[in-house]
N, C-alpha and C positions, 0 to 999 in steps of 0.2 A: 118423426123419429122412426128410423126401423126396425122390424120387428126379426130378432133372430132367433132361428132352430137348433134344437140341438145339434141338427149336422154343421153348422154352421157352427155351432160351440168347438163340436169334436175337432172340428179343423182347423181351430183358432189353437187348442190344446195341442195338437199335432204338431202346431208351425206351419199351417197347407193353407192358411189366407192370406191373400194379399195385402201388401202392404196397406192400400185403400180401406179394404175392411177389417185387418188388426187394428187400426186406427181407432175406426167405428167403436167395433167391440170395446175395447179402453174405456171410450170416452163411454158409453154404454152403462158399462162394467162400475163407475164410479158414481151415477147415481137411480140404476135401477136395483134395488133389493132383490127381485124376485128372478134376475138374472145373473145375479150374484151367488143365489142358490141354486140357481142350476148349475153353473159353471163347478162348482164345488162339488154338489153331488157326482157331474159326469169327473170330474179330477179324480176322487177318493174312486169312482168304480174303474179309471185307466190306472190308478196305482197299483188296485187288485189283484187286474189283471196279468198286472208285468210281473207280479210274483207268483204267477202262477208257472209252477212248471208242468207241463200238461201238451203231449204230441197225439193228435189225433192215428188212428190207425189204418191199416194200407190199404184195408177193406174201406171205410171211410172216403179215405184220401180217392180209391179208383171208382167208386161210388159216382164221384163229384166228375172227378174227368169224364167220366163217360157218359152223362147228364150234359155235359158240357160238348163234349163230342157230337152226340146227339143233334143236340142243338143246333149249330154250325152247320152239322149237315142239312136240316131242316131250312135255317135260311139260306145256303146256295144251291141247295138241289129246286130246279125250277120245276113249279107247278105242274 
């Protein structure tokens, strides 16, 4: 039997698993209890969130780009 992760949840919840393993999960889903409770707990906190109205700020937002800039440049600037 295998053994799945939350990310693995999230992405079944999402609609982002393959056919293969929406399968899985199902059959999974039908008689593990304790994965039955996690699927429910991450469901209720993605419901949460989609009512959340909530834009993060520009400061925020160029924070991230330029971390990410950063970054970018660090991997193709050679050694």
């Amino acid at each position: 039997m295998y053994s799945f992760t939350s990310e693995d949840l999230l992405q079944y919840l999402y609609g982002e698993t393959s056919t293969a393993k929406t399968a899985a999960i199902k059959t999974a889903l039908q008689n593990d209890w304790s994965l039955q409770e996690k699927l429910a707990l991450l469901n209720t906190s993605k419901m949460e969130l989609d009512t959340l109205n909530f834009s993060p700020s520009t400061t925020s937002i160029n924070n991230i780009l330029k971390y990410a800039e950063k970054a970018v440049e660090e991997l193709t600037t050679p050694a």
